[in-house]
C-alpha positions in Angstrom: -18.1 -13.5 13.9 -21.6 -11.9 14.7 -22.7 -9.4 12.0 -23.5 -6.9 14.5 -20.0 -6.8 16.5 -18.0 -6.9 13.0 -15.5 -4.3 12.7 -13.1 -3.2 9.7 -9.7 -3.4 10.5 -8.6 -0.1 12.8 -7.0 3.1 11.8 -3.7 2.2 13.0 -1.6 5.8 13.8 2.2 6.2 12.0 4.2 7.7 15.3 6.0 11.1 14.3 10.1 10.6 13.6 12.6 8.1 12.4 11.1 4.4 12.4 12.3 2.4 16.0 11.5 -0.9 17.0 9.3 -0.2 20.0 7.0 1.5 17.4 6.8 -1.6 15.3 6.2 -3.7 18.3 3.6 -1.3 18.9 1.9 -2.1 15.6 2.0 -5.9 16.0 0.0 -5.5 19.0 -2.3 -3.0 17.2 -2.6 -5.5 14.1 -3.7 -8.4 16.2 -7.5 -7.6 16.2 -7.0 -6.5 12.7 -5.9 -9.9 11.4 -9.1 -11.3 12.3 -11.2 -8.6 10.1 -9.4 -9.3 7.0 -9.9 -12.7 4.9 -7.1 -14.7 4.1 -7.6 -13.9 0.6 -6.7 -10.6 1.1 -3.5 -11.3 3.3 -0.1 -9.2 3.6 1.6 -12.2 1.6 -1.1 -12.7 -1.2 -1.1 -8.7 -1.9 2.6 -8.4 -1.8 3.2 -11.4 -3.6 0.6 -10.0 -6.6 -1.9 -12.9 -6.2 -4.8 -10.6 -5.1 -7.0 -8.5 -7.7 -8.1 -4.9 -7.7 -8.6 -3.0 -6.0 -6.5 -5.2 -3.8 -3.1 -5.9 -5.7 0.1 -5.1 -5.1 -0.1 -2.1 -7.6 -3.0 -0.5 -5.8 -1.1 -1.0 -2.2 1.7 0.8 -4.1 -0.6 3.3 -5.2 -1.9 3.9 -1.8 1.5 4.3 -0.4 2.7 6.8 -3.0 -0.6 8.9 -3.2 -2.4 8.5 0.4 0.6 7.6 3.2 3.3 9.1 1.6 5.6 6.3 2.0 5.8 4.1 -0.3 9.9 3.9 -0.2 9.3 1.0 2.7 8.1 -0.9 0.1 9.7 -0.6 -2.7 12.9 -1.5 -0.5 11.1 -4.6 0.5 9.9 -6.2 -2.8 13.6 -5.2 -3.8 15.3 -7.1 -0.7 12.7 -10.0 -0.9 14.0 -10.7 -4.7 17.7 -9.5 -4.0 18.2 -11.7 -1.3 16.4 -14.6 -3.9 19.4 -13.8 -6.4 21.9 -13.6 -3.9 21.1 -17.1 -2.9 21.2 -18.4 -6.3 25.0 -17.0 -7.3 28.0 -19.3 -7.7 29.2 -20.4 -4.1 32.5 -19.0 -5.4 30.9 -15.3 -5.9 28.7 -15.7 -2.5 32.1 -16.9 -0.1 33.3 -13.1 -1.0 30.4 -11.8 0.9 29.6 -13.8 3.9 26.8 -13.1 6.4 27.2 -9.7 8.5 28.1 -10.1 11.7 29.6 -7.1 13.6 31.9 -9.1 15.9 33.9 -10.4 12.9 33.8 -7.6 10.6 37.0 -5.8 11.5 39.2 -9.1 10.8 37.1 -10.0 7.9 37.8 -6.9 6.1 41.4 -6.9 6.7 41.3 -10.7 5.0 39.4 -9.2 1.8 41.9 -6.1 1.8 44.7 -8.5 1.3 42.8 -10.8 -0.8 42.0 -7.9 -3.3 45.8 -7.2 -3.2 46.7 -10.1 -4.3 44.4 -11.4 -6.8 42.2 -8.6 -8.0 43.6 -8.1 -11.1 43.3 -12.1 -11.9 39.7 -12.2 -10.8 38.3 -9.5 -13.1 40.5 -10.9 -15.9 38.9 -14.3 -15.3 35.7 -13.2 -15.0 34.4 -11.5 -17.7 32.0 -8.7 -15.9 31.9 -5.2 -15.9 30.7 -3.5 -12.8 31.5 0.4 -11.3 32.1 0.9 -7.7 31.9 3.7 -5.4 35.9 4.3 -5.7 36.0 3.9 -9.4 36.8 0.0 -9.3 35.7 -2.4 -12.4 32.2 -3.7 -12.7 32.7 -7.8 -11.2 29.5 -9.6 -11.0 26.3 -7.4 -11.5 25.8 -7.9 -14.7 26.0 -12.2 -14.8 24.1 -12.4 -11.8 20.9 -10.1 -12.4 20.3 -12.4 -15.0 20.4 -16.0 -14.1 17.2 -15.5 -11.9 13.8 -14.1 -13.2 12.4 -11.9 -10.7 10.0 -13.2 -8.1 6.6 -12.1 -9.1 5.1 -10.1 -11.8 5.4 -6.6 -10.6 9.3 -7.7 -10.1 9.4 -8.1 -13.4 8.4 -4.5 -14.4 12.3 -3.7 -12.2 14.8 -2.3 -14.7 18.2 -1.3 -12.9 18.6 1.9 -14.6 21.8 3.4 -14.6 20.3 6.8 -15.5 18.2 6.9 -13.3 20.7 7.3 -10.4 23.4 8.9 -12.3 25.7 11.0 -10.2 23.6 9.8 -6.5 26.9 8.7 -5.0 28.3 12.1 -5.6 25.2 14.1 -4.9 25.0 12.3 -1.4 29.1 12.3 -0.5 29.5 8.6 0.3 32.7 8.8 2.4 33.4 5.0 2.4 35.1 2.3 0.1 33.8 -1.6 -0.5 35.1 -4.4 -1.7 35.0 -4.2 -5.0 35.3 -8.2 -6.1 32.1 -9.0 -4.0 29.4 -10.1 -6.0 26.5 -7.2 -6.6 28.4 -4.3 -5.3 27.5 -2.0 -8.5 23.4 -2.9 -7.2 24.5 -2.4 -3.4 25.7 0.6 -4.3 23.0 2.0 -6.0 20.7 1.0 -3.5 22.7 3.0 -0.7 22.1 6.0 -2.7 18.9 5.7 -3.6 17.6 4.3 -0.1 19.3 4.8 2.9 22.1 7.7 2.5 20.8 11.3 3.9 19.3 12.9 1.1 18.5 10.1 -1.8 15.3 10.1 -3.8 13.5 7.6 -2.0 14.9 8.3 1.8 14.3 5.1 4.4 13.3 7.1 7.5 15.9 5.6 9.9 17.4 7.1 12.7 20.9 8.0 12.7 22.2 4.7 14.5 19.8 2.0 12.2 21.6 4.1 9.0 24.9 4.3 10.5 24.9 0.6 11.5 23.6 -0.4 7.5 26.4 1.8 6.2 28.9 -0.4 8.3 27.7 -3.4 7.3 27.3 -2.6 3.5 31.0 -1.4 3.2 31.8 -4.8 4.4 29.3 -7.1 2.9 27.0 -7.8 -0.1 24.7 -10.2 1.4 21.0 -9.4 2.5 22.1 -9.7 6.3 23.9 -6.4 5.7 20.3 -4.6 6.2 19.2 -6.9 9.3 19.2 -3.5 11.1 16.3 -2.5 9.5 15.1 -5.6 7.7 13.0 -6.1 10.8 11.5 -2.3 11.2 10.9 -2.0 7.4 8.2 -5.1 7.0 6.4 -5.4 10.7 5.7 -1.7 9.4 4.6 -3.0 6.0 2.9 -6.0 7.5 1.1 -4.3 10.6 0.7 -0.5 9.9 0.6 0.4 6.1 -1.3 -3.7 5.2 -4.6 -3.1 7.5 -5.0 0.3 6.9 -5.0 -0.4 3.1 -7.4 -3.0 3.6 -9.5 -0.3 5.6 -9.3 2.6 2.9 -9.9 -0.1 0.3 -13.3 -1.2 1.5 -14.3 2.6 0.9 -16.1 2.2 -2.4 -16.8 5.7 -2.8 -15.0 9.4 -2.8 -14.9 12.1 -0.5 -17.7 14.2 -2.4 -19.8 10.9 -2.8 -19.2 10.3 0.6 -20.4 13.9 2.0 -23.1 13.8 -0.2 -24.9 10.4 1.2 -24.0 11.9 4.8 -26.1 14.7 4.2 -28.7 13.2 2.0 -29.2 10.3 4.9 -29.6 13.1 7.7 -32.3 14.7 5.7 -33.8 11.7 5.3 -33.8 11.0 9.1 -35.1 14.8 9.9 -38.0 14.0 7.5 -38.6 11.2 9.1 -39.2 13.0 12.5 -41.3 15.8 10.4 -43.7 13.4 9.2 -44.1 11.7 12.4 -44.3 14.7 14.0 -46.8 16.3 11.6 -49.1 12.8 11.6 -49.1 12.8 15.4 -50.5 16.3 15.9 -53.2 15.4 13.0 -56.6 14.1 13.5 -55.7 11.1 10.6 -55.2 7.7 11.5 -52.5 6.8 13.8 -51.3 3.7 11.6 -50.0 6.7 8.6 -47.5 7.3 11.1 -45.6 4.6 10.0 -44.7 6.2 6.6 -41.8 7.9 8.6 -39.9 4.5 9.1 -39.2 4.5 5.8 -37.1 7.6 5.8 -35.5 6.4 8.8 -34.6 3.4 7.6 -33.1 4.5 4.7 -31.5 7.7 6.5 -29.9 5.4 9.8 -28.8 3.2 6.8 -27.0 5.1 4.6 -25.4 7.5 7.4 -23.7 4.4 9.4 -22.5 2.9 5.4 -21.4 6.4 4.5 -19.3 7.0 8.0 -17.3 3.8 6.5 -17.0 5.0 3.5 -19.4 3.2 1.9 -21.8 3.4 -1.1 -24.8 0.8 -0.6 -25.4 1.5 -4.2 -22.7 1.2 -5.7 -22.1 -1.8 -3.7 -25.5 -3.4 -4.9 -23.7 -2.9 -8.5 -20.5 -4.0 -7.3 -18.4 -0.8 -8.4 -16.2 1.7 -7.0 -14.8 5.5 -7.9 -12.3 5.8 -9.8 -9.3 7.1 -7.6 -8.2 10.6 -9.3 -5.0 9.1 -10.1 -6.9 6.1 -12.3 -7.8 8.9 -14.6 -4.9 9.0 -16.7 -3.9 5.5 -16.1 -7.0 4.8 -18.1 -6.2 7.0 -21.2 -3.0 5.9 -21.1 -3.3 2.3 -20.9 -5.6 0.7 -23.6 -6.0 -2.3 -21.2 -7.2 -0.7 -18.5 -9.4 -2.8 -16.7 -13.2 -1.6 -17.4 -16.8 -2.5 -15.7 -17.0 -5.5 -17.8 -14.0 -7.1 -17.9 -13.0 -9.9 -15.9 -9.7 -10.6 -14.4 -8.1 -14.0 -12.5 -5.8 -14.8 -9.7 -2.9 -14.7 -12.2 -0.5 -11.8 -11.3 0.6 -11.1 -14.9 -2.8 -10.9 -15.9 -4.5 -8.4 -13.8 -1.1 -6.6 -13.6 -1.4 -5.8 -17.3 -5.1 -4.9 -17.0 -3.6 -2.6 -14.3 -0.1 -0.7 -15.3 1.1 1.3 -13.1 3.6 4.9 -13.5 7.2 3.4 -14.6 8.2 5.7 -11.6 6.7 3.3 -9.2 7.4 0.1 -10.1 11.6 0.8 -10.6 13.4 0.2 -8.0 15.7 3.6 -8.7 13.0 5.2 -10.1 12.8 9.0 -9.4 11.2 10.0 -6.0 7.9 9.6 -5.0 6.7 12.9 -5.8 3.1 13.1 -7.5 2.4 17.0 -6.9 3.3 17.9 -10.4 1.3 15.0 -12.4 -1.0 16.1 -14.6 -4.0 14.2 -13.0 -3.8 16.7 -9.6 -4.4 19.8 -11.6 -7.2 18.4 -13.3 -8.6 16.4 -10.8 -8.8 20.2 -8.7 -10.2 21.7 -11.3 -13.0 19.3 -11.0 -16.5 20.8 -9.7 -18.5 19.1 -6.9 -21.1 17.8 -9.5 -18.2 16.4 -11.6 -16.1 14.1 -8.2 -19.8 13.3 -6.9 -20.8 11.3 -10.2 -17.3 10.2 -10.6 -17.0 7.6 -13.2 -17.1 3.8 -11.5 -14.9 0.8 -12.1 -15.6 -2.6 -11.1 -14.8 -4.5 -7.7 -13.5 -8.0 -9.0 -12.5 -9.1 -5.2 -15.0 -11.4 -3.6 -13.5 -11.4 -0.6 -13.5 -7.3 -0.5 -17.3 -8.2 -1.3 -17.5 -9.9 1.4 -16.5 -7.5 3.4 -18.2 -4.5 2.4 -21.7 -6.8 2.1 -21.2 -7.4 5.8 -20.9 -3.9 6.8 -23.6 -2.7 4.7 -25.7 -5.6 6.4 -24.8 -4.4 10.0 -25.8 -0.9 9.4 -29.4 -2.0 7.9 -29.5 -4.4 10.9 -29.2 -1.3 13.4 -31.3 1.0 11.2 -34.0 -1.8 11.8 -33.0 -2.0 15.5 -33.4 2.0 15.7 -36.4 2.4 13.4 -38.7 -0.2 15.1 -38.9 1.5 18.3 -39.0 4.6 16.7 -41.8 4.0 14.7 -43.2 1.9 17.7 -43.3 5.1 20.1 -44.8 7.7 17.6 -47.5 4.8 16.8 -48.5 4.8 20.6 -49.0 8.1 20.8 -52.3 9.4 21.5 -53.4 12.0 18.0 -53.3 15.7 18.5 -56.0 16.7 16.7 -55.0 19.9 15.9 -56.3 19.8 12.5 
């Protein structure tokens, strides 16, 4: 792709109201010229399955979700379905025959099958079993327990998942689940708590469904155990992830600097670019040589530059020395991890190890952690308290990601190629101009 025609993946818009499938359909078209602006490395399934670095990993997407977009629930549902559905496929043939696919049409005489099944045998299959599990109507605990453990979780920030019954103590009652399941299907403790945490009106991390995509998920869960239960919204959930909330990470992540950086270089670049013009201006009207005239290309240069980098976000500095700003949130993160990863430390393409350089809030990385509420951390206070001087030299962290590099070197390379494509003729026409002489 020609340097000069490059563009970073688009601003792609998040449509007002409950998620709907012409919306998503809408993003896939949108993402189709994004695709072609982001690098392989730093695809949808190397970030969500942890094999990029920062300030591209699967933590910092989370971050961005949580503390930018506000919605980082899509996700966390996701990684949590992508490694459920792993387990599910991995339990005893004899546990998964309880919970069969979802399929509307055969749900009403498949549930009066189970019903008499659990009549008859229920009290010889939790004898036999051996597991402990609580259901929404007060049943015994069947098959959680056995099967969260016969399969490590799918990457390393799955690891970090701890089902955590206090965390979601009391959710069923808070959000008045009306229905009963089948309580000798395999999982239905974790089904359970993910209905309350996710997709029932009110939970801590709220899907934003409509009323028919929840509705249609509450049917299918009071029947089923099995990942097909959430084909409703299974679909909405990751073209959203994977065309809406993926480029537009990739976008804010190529900024390497913060707002009052940013501002800053704006302004400092069009003073540069009005000096420019004073000096050519001043050395026209002159008597002195016509050829001093081009002392005003440097400011243009260097003003035309560094506007264009800084309307992208972009530090050509701190590129040159391949660091970013620390996001406001990093700040704690950094006294509170020992391991946080500095200027001069180097990290690898393996997940475990640049996710410990990187550890995130426990909040975010459960899957029934506590909402995603950031307003009363003890970063934002400070971080506001902050004066101008303090967020414009920001402390810096290093960009380990080549290919965001690469990306960022190929902006900054486009704006100095039209700074030299303005500045030439610029510098061209005050040149011809015939001296003033006015002093």
């Amino acid at each position: 792709m020609s340097i000069l025609f490059y563009k970073r993946p688009d601003q792609i818009a998040k449509p007002e109201g409950p998620l709907e499938l012409s919306d998503c359909q809408k993003y896939v078209d949108r993402a189709q010229c994004a695709r072609a602006a982001i690098p392989p490395e730093l695809s949808f399934e190397n970030i969500v399955e942890n094999k990029a670095i920062p300030p591209c990993s699967l933590q910092d997407f989370m971050e961005y979700l949580v503390y930018v977009t506000h919605d980082a629930e899509n996700l966390q549902f996701y990684l949590w379905l992508k490694d459920y559905s792993l387990r599910f496929e991995a339990a005893p043939e004899s546990d998964r025959v309880l919970s069969p696919p979802w399929n509307p049409i055969d749900a009403a005489p498949h549930a009066k099958n189970v019903e008499n099944q659990n009549a008859k045998t229920s009290d010889q299959t939790l004898a036999s079993s051996g597991h402990g599990e609580t259901c929404l109507d007060g049943g015994e605990d069947i098959t959680d327990a056995n099967h969260s453990s016969k399969r490590p979780l799918s990457s390393s920030m799955l690891d970090s998942v701890h089902f955590n019954e206090s965390n979601v103590a009391g959710a069923n009652t808070k959000n008045s689940l009306k229905w009963s399941a089948f309580t000798v299907q395999p999982f239905r403790t974790e089904m359970t708590r993910i209905m309350s945490h996710y997709i029932t009106p009110g939970s801590p991390r709220e899907l934003n469904l409509s009323y028919k995509d929840r509705e249609a998920v509450l049917h299918a869960v009071q029947h089923t155990t099995h990942p097909s239960a959430f084909n409703a919204i299974t679909g909405m959930i990751e073209l959203t992830i994977r065309n809406q909330s993926h480029p537009n990470f990739i976008r804010w992540s190529i900024c390497n600097g913060n707002k009052p950086r940013v501002f800053f270089l704006k302004s400092l670049a069009v003073f540069n670019i009005t000096c420019g013009f004073l000096i050519a201006v001043f050395l026209t009207l002159s008597s002195v040589s016509r050829w001093y005239r081009i002392v005003a290309a440097i400011w243009w240069y260097l003003g035309i530059t560094n506007l264009i980098a800084a309307y992208k976000g972009l530090c050509v500095l701190l590129h040159r020395l391949h660091t970013r700003n620390m996001r406001p949130w990093e700040m704690d993160e950094e006294k509170d991890n020992p391991n946080y990863m500095r200027d001069d430390d180097e990290a690898t393409l393996a997940g475990s190890d640049v996710y410990n350089m990187h550890t995130p809030p426990k909040s975010q990385i459960d899957v029934f952690g506590e909402a995603n509420n950031y307003e009363k951390a003890p970063w934002v206070e400070k971080y506001h308290k902050r004066s101008f001087y303090r967020k414009l030299f920001e402390k810096t962290i290093r960009v380990h990601d080549q290919a965001l590099r690469l990306m960022q070197a190929r902006i900054i390379l486009q704006a100095e190629i039209y700074s030299v494509l303005i500045t030439v003729p610029l510098t061209v026409a005050f040149v011809a101009l015939p001296s003033g002489n006015y002093y």
